[in-house]
C-alpha positions in Angstrom: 0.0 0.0 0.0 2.9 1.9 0.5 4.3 2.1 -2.9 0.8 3.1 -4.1 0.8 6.3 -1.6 4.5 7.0 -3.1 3.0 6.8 -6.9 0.4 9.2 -5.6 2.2 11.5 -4.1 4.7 11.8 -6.9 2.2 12.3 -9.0 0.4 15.4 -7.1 4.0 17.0 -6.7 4.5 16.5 -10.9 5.3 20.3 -12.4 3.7 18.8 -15.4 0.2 16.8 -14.9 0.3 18.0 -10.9 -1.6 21.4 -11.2 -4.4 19.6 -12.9 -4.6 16.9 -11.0 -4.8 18.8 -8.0 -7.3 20.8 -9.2 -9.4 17.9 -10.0 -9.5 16.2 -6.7 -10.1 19.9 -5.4 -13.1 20.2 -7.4 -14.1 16.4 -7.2 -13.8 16.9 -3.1 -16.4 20.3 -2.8 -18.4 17.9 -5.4 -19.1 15.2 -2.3 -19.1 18.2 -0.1 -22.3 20.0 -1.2 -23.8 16.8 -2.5 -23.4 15.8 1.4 -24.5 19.1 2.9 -28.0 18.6 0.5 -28.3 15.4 1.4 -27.7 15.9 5.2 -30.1 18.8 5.0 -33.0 16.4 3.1 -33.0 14.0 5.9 -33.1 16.7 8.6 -36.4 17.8 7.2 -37.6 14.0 6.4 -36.7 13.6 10.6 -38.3 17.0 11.7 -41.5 15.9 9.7 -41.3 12.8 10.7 -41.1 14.0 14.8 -44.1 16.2 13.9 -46.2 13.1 13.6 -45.5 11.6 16.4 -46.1 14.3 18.4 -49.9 12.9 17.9 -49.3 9.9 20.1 -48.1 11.1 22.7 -50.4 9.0 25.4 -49.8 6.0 23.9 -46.7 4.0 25.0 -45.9 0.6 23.0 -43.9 -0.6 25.8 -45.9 0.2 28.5 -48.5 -2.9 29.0 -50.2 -1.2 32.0 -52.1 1.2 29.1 -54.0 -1.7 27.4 
């Protein structure tokens, strides 16, 4: 695994292909970044919605035996 880190790195630090390939994992990186942040942000509103509706059922306790 080593060796594959080394190629990597060597790579990165290459004056001729290592500006653009910086650049790409740069880009690639806010890419998974935002698409994250949006998809964080959809399941905070499918939980708040979700918490909304069970706000109805308050009384009724599926563990507790003593309400049946």
């Amino acid at each position: 695994m080593a060796k594959k880190i080394d190629r990597i790195a060597q790579m990165l630090n290459c004056p001729v292909k290592g500006e653009e390939l910086r650049r790409a994992v740069t880009e690639s990186r806010k890419e998974f970044l935002l698409a994250k942040q949006a998809e964080e942000a959809l399941e905070e509103d499918v939980l708040e919605d979700e918490e909304i509706e069970d706000d109805e059922d308050d009384d009724y306790d599926e563990f507790d035996w003593t309400t049946e």
